[in-house]
C-alpha positions as CSV (number, residue, x, y, z in Angstrom):
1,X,0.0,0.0,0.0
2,X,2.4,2.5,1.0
3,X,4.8,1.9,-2.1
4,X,1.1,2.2,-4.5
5,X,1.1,5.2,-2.4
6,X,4.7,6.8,-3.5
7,X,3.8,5.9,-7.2
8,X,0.4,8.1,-6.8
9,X,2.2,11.0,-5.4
10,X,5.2,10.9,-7.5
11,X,3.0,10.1,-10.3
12,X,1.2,13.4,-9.2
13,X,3.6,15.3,-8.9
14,X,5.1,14.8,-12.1
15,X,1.3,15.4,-13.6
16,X,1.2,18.9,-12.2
17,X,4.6,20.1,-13.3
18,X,3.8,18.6,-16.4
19,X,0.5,21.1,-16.5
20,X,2.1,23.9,-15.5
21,X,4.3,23.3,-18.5
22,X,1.9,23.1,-20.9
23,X,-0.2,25.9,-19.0
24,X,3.0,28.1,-19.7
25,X,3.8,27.1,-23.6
26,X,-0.1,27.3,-24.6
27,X,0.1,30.9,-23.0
28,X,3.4,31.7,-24.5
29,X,1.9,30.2,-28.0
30,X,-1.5,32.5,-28.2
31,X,-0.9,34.9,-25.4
32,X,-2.6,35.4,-22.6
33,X,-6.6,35.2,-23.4
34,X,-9.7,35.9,-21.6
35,X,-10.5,32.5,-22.1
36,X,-9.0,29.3,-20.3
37,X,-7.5,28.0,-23.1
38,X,-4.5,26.7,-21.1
39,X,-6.7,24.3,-19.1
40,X,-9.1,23.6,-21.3
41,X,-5.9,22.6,-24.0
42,X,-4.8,20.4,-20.4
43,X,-8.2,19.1,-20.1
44,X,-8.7,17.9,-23.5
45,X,-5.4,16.3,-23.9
46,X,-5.2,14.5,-20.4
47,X,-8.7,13.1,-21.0
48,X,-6.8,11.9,-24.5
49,X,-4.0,10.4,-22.9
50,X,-6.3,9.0,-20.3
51,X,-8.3,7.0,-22.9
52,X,-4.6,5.5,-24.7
53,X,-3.6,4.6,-21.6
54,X,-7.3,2.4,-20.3
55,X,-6.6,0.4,-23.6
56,X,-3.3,0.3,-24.2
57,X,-2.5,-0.8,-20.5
58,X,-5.4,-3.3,-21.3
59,X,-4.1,-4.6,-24.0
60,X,-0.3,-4.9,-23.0
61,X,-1.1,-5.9,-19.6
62,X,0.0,-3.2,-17.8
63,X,-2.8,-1.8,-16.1
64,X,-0.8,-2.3,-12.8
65,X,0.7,0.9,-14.0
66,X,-2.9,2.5,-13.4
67,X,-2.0,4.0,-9.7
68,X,0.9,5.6,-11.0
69,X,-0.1,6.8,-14.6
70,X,-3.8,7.4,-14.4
71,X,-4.3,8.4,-10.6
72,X,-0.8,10.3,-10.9
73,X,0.6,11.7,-13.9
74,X,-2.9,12.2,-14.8
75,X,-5.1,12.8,-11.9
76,X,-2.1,15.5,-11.4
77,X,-2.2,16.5,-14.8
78,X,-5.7,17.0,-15.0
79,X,-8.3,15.6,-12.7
80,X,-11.0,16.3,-15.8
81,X,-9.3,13.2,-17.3
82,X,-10.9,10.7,-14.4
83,X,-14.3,12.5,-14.8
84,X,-14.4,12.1,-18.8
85,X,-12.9,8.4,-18.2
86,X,-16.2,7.7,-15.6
87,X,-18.5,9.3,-17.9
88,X,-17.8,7.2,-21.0
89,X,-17.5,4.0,-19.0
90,X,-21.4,5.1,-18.0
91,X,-22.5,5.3,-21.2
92,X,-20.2,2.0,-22.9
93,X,-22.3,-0.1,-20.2
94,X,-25.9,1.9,-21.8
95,X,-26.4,4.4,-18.4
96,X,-26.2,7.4,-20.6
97,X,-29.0,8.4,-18.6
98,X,-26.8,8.0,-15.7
99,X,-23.9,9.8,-17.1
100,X,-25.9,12.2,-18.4
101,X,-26.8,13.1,-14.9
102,X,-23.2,13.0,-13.1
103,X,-22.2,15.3,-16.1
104,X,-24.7,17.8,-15.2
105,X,-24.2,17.1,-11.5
106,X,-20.8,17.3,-11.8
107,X,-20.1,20.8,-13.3
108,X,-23.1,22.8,-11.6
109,X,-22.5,21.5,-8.3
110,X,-18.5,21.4,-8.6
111,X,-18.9,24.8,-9.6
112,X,-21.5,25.8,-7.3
113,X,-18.9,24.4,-4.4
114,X,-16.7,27.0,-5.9
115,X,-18.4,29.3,-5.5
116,X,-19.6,28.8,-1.8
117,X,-16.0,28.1,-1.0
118,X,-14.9,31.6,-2.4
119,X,-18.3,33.2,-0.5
120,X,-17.4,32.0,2.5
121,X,-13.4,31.9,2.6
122,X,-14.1,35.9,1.6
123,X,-16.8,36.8,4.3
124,X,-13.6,34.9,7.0
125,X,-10.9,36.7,5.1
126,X,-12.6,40.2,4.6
């Protein structure tokens, strides 16, 4: 457990430099825009590289990289990665009802938990 454990958080750690890489050369690419187009460009290509890895680990046997690659590099990389990989193994098994829902539920109430966390961190920090 505790050796899965150092794989996740080097994993992770390696993830997250690797965004704010990317973060950096899409900004240095375009410029700095209104719009997020560093993270979405990190979002979209994590939940790529997310989807290679599911069936190339499958199919070369190495999904007991998954703690290290998926939950690290990539969870680190970009957490969207995990949430696109649960929402399309909803709909492979026919719940697209289902994934429908944790889509929806996902983003209003992961933003609406940002936005009570900002609310109240700035009515304690005011």
């Amino acid at each position: 457990m505790l050796t899965t454990l150092s794989l996740v958080a080097l994993g992770g750690a390696i993830g997250a430099g690797i965004r704010f890489l990317t973060g950096v050369g899409v900004i240095r690419l375009v410029g700095q825009t209104d719009f997020p187009l560093a993270i979405l460009t990190v979002n979209i290509l994590g939940s790529f590289l997310m989807g290679v890895f599911v069936v190339a680990a499958a199919h070369r046997g190495l999904t007991h990289l998954s703690p290290f690659v998926m939950t690290g590099v990539l969870g680190g990389f970009t957490t969207f990665s995990a949430f696109s990989l649960e929402t399309m193994t909803l709909i492979e098994r026919g719940q697209v009802g289902s994934a429908m829902l944790y889509v929806v539920l996902s983003v209003a109430l992961s933003v609406g938990g940002l936005a009570l966390g900002l609310l109240l961190a700035r009515s304690v920090f005011a």
